[in-house]
C-alpha positions as CSV (number, residue, x, y, z in Angstrom):
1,X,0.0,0.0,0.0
2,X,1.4,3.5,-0.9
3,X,2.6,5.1,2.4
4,X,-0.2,7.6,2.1
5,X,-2.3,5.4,2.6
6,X,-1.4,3.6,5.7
7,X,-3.4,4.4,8.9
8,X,0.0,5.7,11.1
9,X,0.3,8.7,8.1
10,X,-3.3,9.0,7.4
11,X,-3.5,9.9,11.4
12,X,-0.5,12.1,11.5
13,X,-1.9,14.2,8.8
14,X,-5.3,14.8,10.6
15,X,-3.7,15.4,14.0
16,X,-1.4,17.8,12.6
17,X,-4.7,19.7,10.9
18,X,-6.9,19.9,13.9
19,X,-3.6,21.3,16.2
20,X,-3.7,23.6,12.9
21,X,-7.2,24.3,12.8
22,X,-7.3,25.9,16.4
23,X,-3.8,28.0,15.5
24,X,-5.2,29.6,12.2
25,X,-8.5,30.7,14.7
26,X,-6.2,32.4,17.3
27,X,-4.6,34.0,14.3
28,X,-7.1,35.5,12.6
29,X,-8.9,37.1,15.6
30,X,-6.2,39.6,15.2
31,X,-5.2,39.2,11.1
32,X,-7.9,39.6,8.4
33,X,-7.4,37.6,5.3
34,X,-7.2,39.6,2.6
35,X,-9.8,39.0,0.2
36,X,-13.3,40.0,-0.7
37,X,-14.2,43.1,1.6
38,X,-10.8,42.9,3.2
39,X,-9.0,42.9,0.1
40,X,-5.4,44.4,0.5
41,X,-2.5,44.9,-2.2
42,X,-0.1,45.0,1.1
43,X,0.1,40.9,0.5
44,X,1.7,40.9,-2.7
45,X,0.8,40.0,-6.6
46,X,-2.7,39.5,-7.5
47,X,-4.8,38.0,-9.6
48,X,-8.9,39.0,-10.5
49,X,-11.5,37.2,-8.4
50,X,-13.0,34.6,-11.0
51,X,-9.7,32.8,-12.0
52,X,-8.2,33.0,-8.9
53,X,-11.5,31.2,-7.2
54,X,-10.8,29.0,-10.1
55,X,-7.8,28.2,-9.2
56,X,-7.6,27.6,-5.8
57,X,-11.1,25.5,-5.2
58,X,-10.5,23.1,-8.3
59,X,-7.8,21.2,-7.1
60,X,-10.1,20.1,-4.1
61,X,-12.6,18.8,-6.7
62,X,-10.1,16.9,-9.2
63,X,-8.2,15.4,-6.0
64,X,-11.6,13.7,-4.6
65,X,-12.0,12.5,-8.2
66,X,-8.5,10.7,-8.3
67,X,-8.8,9.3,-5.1
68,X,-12.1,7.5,-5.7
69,X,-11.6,6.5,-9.3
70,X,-8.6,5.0,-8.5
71,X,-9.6,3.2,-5.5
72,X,-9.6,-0.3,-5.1
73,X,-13.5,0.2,-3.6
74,X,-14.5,2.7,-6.3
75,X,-17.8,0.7,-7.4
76,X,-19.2,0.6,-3.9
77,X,-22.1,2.7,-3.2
78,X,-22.3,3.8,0.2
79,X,-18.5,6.0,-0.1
80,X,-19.2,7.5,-4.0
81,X,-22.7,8.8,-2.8
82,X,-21.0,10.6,0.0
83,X,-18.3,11.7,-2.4
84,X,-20.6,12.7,-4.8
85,X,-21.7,15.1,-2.0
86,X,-18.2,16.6,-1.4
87,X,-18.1,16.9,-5.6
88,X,-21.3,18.5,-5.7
89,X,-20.4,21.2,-3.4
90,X,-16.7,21.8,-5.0
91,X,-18.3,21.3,-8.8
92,X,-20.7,24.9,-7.9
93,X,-17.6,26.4,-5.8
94,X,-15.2,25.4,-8.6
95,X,-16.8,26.2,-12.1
96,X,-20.4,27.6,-11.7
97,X,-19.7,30.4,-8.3
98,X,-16.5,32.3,-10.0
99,X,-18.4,32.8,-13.2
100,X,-21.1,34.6,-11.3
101,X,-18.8,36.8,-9.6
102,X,-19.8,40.8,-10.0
103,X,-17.4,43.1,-10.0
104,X,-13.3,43.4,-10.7
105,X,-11.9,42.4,-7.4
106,X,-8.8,40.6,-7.2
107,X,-7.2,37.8,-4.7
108,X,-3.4,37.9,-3.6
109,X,-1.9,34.9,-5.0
110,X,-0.5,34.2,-1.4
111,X,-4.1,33.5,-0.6
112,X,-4.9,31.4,-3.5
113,X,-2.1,29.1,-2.9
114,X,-2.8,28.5,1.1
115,X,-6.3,27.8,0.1
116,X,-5.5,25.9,-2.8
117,X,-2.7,23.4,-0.7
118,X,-5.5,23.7,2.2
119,X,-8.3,21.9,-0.2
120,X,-5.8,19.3,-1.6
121,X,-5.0,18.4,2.2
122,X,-8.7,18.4,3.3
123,X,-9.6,16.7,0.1
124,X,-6.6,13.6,0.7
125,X,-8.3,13.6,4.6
126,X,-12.2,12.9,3.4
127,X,-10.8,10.8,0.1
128,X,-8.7,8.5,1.8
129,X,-10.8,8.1,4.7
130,X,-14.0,7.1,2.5
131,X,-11.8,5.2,0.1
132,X,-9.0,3.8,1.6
133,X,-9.0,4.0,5.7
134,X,-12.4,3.4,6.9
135,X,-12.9,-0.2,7.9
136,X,-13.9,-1.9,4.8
137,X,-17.3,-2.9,6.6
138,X,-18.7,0.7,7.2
139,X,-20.0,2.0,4.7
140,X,-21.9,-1.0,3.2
141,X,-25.5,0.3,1.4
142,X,-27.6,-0.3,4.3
143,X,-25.2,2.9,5.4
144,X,-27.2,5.2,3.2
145,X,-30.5,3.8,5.5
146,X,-28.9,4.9,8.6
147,X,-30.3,7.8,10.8
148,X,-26.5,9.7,10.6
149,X,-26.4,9.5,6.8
150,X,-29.7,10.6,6.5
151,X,-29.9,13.6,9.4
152,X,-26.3,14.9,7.9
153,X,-26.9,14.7,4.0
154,X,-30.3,16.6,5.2
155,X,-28.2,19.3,7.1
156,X,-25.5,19.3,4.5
157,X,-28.2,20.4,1.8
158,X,-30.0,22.8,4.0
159,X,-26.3,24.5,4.0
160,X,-25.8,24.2,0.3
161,X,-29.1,25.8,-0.2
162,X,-28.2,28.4,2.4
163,X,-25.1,29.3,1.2
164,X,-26.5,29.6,-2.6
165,X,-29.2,31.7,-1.6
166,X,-27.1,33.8,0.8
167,X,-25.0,34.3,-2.9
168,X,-27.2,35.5,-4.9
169,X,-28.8,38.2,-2.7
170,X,-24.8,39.7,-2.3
171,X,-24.6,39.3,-6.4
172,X,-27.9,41.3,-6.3
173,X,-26.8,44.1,-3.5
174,X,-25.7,46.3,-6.5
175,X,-26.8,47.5,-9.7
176,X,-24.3,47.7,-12.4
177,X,-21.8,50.5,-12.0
178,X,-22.7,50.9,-8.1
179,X,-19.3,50.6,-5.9
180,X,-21.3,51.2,-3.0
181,X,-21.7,49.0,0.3
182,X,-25.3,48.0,1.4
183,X,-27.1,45.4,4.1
184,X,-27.5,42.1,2.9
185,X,-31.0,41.5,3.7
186,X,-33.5,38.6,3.9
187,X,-32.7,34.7,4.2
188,X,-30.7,33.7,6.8
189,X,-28.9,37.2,6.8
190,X,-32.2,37.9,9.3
191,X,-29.7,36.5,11.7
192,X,-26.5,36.3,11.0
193,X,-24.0,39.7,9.1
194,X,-22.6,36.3,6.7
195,X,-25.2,33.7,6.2
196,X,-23.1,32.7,3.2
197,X,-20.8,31.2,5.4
198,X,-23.1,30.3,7.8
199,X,-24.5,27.5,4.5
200,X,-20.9,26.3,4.3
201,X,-20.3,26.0,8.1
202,X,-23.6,24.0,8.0
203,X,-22.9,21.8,5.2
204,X,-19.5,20.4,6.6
205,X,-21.2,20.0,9.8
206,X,-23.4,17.7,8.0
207,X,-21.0,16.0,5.6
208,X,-19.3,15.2,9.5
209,X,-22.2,13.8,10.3
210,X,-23.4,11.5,7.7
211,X,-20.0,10.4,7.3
212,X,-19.8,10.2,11.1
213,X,-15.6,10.3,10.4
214,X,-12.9,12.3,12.1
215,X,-11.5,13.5,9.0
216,X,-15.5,15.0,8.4
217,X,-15.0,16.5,12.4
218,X,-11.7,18.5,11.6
219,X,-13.2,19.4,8.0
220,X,-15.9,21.5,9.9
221,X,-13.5,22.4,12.6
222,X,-10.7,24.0,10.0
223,X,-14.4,25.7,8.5
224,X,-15.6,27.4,11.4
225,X,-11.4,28.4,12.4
226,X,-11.4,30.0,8.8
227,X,-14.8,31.1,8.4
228,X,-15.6,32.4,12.1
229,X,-13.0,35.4,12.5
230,X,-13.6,36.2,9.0
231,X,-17.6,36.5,9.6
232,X,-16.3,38.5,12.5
233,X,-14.3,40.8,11.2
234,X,-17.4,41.7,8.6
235,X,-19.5,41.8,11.2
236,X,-17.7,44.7,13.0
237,X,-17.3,46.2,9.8
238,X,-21.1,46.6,9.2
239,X,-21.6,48.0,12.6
240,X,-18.8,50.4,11.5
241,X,-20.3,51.5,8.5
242,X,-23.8,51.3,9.1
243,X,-23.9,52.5,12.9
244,X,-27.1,52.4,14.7
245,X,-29.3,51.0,12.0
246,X,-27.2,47.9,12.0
247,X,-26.9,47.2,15.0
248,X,-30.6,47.6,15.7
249,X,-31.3,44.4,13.8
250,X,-29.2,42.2,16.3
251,X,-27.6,39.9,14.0
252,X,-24.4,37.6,15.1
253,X,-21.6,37.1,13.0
254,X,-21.8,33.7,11.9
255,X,-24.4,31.3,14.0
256,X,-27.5,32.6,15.4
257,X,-27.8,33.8,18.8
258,X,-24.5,32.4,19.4
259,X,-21.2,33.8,17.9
């Protein structure tokens, strides 16, 4: 068996991440990742929005791919539903979200390639669990039956569907030519300032879930350490901007009456 394969790797890797996972959130309480509305030339070369999306979210998708087609349980069912799941998500993210992208912002290629080697990493950790790790009785098709599989693929599309819908009403805050900043309003931005992230914080949660795996735990762990200082920092940035009539619609950052 290739050494990437073995369980004493396969388990170094994913300790390393989650010991990662809890770094990256104590370092961006204080450091803003510099795309989007935080966008800053200070972090070097550049590169416009749509490619660089491109760029750094593919590799996640063609990596699941190789690792399923070329595993020795490919045909069985159970494993390529839930990676079907995981392509789903990183198919829209990949090649349908960056060619709906309004506007000429750009991403710092520093950026790009953490996220990029970030996704191949979180890609191997799912991929080789489902494919390779998990004991070879697991995931048989009475699997897809289970409670867990069907609770989390229902939670995991409830945060697709949130986080497309949180989408389009940013692509829609602005008419063409307007460079000005307004509240996102209805959906789940009723209770949270970044209800797009809140759909992809929910749909890792679930893919956790109906894979009931510790590779699907960190997955959502490394989300929320990425996503939940970032939804922060927007969050303050509203109230900034926007003053009293923001806050007067008591929204949290990222999760609802929570955080």
């Amino acid at each position: 068996m290739n050494v990437i394969f073995t369980p004493d790797f396969y388990y170094a890797v994913l300790g390393v991440m989650a010991v990662l996972a809890v770094i990256v959130f104590i370092a961006l309480q204080r450091l803003n990742a510099p795309y989007g509305i935080n966008y800053s030339s200070s972090w070097g070369p550049s590169m416009p929005n749509r490619p660089g999306w491109i760029v750094m979210e593919a590799p996640a998708f063609f990596a699941m791919l190789l690792l399923w087609l070329t595993s020795p349980r490919a045909a069985q069912t159970a494993p390529a539903v839930m990676a079907s799941l995981y392509l789903l998500h990183y198919f829209q993210r990949s090649f349908i979200f960056p060619l709906l992208i309004k506007g000429r912002n750009k991403m710092p290629w520093a950026i790009i390639l953490m996220g990029l080697i970030f996704n191949v990493i979180n890609a191997y950790l799912l991929g080789a669990w489902l494919f390779y790790i998990a004991p070879p009785d697991m995931y048989s098709p009475s699997w897809l039956a289970s409670p867990l599989f069907i609770l989390g693929t229902l939670i995991f599309l409830c945060g697709m569907w949130i986080n497309l819908r949180s989408d389009y009403i940013i692509r829609h805050l602005r008419k063409p030519g307007d460079s000005g900043h307004y509240i996102p309003r209805g959906g789940m931005f009723r209770y949270v300032s970044c209800a797009n992230y809140l759909g992809e914080l929910t749909e890792w949660v679930g893919f956790a879930i109906l894979s009931w795996s510790a590779a699907g735990l960190v997955f959502a762990l490394w989300t929320f350490a990425n996503l939940g200082p970032r939804a922060r920092s927007v969050h303050k940035r509203y109230l900034g901007e926007f003053g009293d009539e923001y806050k007067s619609l008591r929204r949290k950052a990222i999760i609802p009456f929570l955080y």
